[in-house]
N, C-alpha and C positions, 0 to 999 in steps of 0.2 A: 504494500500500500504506500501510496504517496503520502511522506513527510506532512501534514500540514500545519501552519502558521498556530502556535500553542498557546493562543491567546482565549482561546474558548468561541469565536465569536463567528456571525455571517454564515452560520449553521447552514438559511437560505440567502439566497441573494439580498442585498439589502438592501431597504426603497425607503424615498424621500422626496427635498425639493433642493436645486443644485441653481444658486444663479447666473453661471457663464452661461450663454449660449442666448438667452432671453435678454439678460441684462447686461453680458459683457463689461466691460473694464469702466463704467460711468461712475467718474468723480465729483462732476462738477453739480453740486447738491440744492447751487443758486439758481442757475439756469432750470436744472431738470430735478426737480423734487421726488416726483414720484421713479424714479428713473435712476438712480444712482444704487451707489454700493454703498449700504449707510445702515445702522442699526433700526432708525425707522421700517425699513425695506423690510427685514427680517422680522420685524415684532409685529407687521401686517400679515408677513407670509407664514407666522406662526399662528397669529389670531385665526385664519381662514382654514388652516390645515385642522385647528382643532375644531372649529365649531360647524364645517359643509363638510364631516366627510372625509376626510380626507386620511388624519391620523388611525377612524375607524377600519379603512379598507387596507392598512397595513404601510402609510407612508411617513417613515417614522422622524426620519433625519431632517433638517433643517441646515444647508451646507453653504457656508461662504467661501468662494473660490476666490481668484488672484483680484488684488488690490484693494483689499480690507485695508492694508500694513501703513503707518507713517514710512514717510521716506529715510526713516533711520532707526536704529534702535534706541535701545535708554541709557543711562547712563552704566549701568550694570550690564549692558550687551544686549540686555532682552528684546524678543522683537514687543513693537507696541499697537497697537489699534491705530489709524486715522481720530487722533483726540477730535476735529471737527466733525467727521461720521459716524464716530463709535464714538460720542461724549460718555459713557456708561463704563466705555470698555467693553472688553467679550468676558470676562464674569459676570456684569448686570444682564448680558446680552444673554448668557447660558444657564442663568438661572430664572428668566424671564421663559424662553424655550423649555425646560423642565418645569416649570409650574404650568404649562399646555400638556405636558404628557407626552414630548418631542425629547430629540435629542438634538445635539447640535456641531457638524463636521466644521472643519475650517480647511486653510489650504496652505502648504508651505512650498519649495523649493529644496530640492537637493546640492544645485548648485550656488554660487557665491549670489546668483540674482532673480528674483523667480521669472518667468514669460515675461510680464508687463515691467521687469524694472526697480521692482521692492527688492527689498531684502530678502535674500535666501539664507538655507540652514546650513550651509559648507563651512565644517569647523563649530558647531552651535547645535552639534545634534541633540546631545543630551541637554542641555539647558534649553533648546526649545520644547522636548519632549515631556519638561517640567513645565516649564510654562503652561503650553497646550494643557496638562492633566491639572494644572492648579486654576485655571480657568473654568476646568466641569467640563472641554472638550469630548467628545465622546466618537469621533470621527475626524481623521487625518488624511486629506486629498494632498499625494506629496508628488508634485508634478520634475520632469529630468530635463529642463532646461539651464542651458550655461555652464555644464559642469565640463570639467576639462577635457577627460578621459575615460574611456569606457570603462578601465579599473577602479576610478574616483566615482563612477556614476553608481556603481554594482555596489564600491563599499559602500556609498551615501545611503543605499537604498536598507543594506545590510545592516550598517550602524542605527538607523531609525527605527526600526523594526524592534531591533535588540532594546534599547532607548525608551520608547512606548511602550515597551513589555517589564522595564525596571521601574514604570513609574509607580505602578500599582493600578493604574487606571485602564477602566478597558475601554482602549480605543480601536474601533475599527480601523485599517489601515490600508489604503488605496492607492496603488502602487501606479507608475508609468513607466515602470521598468522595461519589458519587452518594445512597446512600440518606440522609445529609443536607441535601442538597440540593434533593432531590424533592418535598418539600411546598413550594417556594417558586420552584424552576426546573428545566427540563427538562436533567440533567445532558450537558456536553459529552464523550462518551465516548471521542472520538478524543484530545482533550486529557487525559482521566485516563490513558487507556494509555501515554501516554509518560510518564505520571510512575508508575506503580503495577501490579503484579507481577498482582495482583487488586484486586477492588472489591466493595462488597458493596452490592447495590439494596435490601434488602428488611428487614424487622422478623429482628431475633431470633427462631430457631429456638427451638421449646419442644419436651416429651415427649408431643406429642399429638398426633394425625390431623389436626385441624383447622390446624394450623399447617406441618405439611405441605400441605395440601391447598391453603392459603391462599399458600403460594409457588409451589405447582406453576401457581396459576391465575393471580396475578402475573404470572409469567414466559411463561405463553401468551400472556398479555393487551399482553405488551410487547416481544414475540420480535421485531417489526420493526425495533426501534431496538438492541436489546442483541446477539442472535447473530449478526451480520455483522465486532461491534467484536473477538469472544471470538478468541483464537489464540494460536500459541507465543509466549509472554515477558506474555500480559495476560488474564486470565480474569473471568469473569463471577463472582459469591461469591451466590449465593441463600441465602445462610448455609449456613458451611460443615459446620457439625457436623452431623452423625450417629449419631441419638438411639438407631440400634439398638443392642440391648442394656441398655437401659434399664425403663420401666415402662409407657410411655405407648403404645406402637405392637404392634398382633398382630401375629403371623406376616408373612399377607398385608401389610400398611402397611408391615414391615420391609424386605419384600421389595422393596414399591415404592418405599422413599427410595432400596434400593443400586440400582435399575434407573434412577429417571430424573433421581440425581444422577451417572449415568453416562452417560445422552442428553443432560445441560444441563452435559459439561466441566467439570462443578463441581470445585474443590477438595474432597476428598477428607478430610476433619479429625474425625474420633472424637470424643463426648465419652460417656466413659462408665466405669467401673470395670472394666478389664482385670484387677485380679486375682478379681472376680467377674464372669465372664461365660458365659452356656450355649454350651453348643458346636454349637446351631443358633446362634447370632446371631455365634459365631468364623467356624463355615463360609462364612458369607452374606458378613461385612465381608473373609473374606480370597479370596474365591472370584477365581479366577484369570481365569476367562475375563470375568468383569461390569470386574474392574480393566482388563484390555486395553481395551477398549471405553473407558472410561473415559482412560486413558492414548494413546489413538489418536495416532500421530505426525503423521497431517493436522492435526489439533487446531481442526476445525471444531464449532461446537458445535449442537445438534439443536434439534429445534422441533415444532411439534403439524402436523401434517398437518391430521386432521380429526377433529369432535366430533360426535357423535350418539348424543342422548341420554344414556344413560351413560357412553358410552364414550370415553376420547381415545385418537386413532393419533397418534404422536411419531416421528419417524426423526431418522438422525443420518448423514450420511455419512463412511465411514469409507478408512483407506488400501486402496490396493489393489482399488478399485469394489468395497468392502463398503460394506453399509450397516447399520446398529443400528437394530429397529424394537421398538417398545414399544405394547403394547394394556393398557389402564387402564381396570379399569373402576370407576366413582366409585360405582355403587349401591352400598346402606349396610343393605338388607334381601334378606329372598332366599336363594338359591343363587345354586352358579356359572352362568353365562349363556354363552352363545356368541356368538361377534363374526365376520362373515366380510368381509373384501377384498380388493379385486380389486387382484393386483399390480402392474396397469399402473399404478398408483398411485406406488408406489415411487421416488423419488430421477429425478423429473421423469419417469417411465415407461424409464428407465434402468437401474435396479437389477436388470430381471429378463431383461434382452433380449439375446440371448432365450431363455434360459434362465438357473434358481439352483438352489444348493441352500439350503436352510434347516434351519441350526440353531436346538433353544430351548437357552438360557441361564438362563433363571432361570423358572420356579421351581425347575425342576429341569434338568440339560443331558440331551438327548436329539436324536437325528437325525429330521428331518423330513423328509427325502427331497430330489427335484429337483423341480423346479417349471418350464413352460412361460409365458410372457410372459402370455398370455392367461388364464390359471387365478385360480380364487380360494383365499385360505387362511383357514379357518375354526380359529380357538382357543376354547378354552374359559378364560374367567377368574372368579375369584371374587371375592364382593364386595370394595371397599377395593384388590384384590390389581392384581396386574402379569405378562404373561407378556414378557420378552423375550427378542426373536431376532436373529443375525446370519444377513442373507441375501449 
């Protein structure tokens, strides 16, 4: 069995609300109020996680990613808050987030600078890993920008891990270890899971199809090496956020990030304006049965069966000799199209032997009947869109 990270923790994937991606790097608090990177931001997006919903369907975190930070530390080294954006600090800030019944991630650097410029943790692992746990931290997004060397980048990742686990506090720990690595070596994944909660392979998540599209095919293209390492305490990160609700994705595309960041065990991380959001994009991110799937307590993660033509088949096996099967269909013109397979297909010709029932899940939940070993099951999907089922 694979080593995993001895912190206890990420049993399932872990889910929240993450503000890169929505909110991006916004400091300027004069101009854009509702809009910036500021304690208010987070004490609205805690208020709304706990009282629509939100925290009930399993979205626990509450995560400030890069540019929280003053442009320097303290006098004792420490990093500090934005004193203008964080007038509280992140102790008022983290214990404001725990009296919602949330927890609360923050974000650091491995290198001397993080992405946007602040202060990173190179040489300050430990005294930040104190910091963060005397704060009430409870989640550490520690991104590998600016580090020297790939040997400085592996220890930073190594040392923090170790750091986080001396503090006493349990912090979740969210690696970007592999995806800087990969333009230069073929990440050691058994080695990252014992130091890292999650990891993240892939480019930044954007608000658009193609960026979706461009992970989903990624991670086909690499399921041999990635989904065997994914399981409780260590998860695969195809970037975690979750653009629905946002600008960039129709219906159908929304449909298909909550369906097959729920076949790939993804982390589970929102980014988007919860105090504006339609109540098709509430229903979909809080939809009960796509999260069990997602939260599966086997916590094996899924993979592409087969391609043809437009279409990808994806299954997931789940507890209990369920299985999660997903049909994708990637055509971009048209109507919807019909897909049929034959179930002997399924979970090594296992899934259905010898007999299932089948439910669909998304787009919409409805009963699909029993099913015999030998039958085939024909769906109808729409361009872009996704039908998933638990058989």
């Amino acid at each position: 069995a694979v080593l995993a990270l001895d912190n206890g923790l990420a049993r399932t994937p872990p889910m929240g609300w993450l503000h890169w991606e929505r909110f991006l790097c916004g400091t300027d608090c004069a101009a854009e109020p509702r809009r910036c990177v500021s304690e208010q931001l987070f004490v609205e997006m805690a208020d709304r996680m706990a009282a629509e919903g939100w925290r009930d369907a399993g979205y626990e975190f509450i995560c400030i990613d890069d540019c929280w930070m003053a442009p320097t530390r303290d006098k004792q080294g420490r990093l500090q808050a934005d004193p203008k954006r964080f007038p509280g600090g992140i102790r008022r800030l983290a214990d404001y987030v725990h009296s919602k019944g949330l927890k609360l991630g923050i974000y650091s650097d491995v290198g001397s600078k993080t992405c946007a410029g602040f202060p990173g943790s190179y040489n300050h692992y430990d005294l930040d890993a104190q910091t963060f746990a005397s704060w009430g931290v409870d989640l550490l997004k520690f991104d590998g920008c600016n580090s020297d060397s790939l040997e400085l980048l592996a220890e930073g990742y190594r040392r923090m891990s170790l750091a986080l686990n001396r503090t006493g506090r349990s912090i979740v720990y969210s690696c970007e270890w592999p995806f800087y690595l990969r333009p230069v070596q073929q990440p050691n994944y058994t080695e990252i899971k014992q130091y890292c909660n999650h990891w993240r392979n892939f480019y930044d998540v954007y608000d658009s199809w193609s960026s979706i599209k461009s992970i989903l095919d990624w991670t086909a293209l690499h399921q041999d090496t990635i989904v065997k390492i994914a399981g409780p305490g260590g998860w695969n990160d195809p970037d975690m956020a979750l653009v629905i609700g946002n600008f960039g994705l129709s219906w159908e595309q929304s449909v298909t990030q909550m369906a097959m960041w729920a076949i790939m065990a993804a982390p589970l991380f929102m980014s988007n304006d919860l105090r504006h959001i339609s109540p098709e994009a509430k229903w979909l991110l809080q939809n009960k049965e796509v999260i069990a799937i997602n939260q599966d307590p086997l916590g094996k993660q899924g993979y592409q069966l087969s391609k043809d033509k437009n279409f990808q088949l994806w299954e997931r096996p789940l507890s209990g000799r369920a299985y999660a099967v997903a049909v994708l269909n990637q055509q971009e013109i048209g109507g919807p199209q019909k897909f049929t397979f034959s179930l002997t297909f399924l979970g090594n010709g296992l899934a259905c032997n010898p007999a299932c029932s089948i439910q669909q899940v998304l787009p919409a939940s409805k009963d699909c009947g029993v099913y015999s070993w030998m039958s085939s099951l024909s769906v109808e999907v729409n361009p872009t869109g996704t039908v998933l089922l638990k058989v």
